[in-house]
C-alpha positions in Angstrom: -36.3 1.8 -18.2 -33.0 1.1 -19.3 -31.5 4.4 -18.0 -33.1 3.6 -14.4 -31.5 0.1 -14.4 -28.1 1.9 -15.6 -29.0 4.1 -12.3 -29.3 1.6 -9.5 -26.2 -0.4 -11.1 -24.4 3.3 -10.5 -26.3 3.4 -7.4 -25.0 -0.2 -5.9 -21.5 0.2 -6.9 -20.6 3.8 -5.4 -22.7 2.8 -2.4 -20.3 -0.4 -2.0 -17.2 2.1 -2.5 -17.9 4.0 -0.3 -18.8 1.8 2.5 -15.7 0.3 1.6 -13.8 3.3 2.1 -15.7 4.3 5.1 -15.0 1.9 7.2 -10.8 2.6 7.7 -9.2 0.1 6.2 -7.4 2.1 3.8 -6.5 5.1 6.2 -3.0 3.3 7.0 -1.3 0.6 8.5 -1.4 -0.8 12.0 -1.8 2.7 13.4 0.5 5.0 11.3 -1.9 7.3 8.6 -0.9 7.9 4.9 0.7 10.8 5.1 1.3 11.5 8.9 4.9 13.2 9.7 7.9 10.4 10.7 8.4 12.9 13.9 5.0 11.6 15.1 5.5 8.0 15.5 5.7 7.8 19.0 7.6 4.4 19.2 10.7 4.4 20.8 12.0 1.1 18.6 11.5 3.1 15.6 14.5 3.1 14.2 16.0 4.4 10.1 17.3 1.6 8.3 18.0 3.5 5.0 17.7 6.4 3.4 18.2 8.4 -0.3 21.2 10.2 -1.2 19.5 12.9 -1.5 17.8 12.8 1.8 14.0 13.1 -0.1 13.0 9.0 0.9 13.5 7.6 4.3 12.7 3.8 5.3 12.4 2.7 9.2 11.5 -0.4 11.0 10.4 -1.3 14.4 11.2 -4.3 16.8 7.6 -3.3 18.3 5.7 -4.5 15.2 4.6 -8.0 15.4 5.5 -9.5 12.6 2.8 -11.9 11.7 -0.3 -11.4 9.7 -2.7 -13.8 10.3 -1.1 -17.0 9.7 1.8 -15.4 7.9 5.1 -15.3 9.2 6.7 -12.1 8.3 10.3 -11.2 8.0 10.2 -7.6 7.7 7.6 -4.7 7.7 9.2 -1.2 5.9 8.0 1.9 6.4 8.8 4.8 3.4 8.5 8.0 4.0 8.9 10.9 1.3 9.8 14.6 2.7 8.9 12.7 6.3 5.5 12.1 5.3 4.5 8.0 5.3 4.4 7.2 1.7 4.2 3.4 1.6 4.5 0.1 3.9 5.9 -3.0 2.1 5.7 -6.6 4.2 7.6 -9.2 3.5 7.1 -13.2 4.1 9.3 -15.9 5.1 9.4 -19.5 5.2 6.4 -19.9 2.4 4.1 -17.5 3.8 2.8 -16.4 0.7 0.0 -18.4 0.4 -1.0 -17.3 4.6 -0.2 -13.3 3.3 -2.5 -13.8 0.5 -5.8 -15.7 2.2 -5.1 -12.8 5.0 -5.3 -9.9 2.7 -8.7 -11.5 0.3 -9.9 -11.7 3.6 -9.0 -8.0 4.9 -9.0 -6.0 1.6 -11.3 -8.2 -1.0 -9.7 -10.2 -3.8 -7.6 -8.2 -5.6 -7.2 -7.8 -9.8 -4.9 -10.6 -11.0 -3.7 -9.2 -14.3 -2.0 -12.4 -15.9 -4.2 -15.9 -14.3 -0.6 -17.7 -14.2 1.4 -15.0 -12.5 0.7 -14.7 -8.3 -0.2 -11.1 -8.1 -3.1 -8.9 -7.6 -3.5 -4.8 -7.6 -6.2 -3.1 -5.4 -6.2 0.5 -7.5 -7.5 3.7 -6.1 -11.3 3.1 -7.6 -11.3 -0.5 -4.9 -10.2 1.7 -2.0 -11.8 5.1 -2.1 -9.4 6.8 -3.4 -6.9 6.1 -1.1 -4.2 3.3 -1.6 -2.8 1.4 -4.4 -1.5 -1.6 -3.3 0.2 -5.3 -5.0 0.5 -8.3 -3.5 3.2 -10.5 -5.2 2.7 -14.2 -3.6 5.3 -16.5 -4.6 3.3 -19.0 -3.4 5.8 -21.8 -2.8 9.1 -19.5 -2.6 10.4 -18.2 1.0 9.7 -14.1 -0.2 6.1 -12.7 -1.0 5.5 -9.1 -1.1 2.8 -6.7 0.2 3.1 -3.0 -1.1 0.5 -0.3 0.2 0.9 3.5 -1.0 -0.7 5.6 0.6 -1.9 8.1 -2.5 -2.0 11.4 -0.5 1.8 11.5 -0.8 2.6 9.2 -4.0 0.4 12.2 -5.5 2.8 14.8 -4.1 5.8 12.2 -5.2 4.6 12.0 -8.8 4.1 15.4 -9.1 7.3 16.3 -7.9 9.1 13.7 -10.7 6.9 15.0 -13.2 8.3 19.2 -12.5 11.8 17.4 -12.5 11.5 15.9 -15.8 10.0 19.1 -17.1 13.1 21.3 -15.6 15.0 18.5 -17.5 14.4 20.1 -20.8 17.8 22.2 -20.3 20.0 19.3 -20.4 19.2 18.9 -24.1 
């Protein structure tokens, strides 16, 4: 009895997951796909706004994004690509929008993890979204700047891997 109760628990919560993950809300971001090439953007207001010394992380914005979310006003949307590939979208708020941003992403995403009950800020990890983003919302509630972060965790994979052959190859410098 108790291993068939332990079953449909299992049961409900992967079918939830996977409805969740079904239904596109964690392929990407207004349009652009984790993982999709910077040359595919087919907006002609997309413009570089900064990028690594070395070349490897690239950041662009576009005067066609609207830049509201719901009743949020937004200053900025940033969009990071690693070797050209979309690795993360991070919105910021101004004017006290953190408290719109966060009702607007409970409602889109679900109510995040809030490690710390006196701090603003709430993680959606990869076992919420299907395996697909890891995101943080930082709502400073009654300050002008909140923060949305989104990775997309096709190419924060390939990112971490990367670090991790670098920090191996490192062993020579001792």
């Amino acid at each position: 009895m108790k291993k068939l109760i332990l079953a449909s628990i299992l049961a409900v919560l992967f079918s939830c997951n996977v409805a969740s993950a079904a239904d596109g809300k964690w392929d990407g971001f207004r349009g652009a796909t984790w993982g999709m090439d910077a040359n595919d953007v087919n907006d002609p207001n997309f413009v570089q706004v900064s990028r690594s010394k070395d070349g490897i992380l690239t950041q662009y914005r576009t005067s066609s994004d609207t830049l509201k979310i719901g009743r949020a006003n937004l200053k900025s949307i940033t969009y990071t690509f690693y070797k050209n590939r979309l690795l993360s979208v991070t919105v910021k708020t101004i004017n006290s929008g953190g408290a719109a941003l966060k009702s607007a992403v409970f409602a889109h995403y679900g109510e995040g993890h809030q490690a710390n009950q006196f701090i603003d800020a709430w993680s959606w990890f990869s076992t919420h979204t299907g395996g697909k983003v890891q995101m943080r919302l930082e709502a400073e509630l009654f300050n002008d700047e909140s923060t949305l972060s989104i990775y997309g965790l096709v190419v924060l994979r390939q990112l971490w891997a990367d670090a991790d052959t670098k920090d191996k190859e490192a062993g020579s410098d001792f």
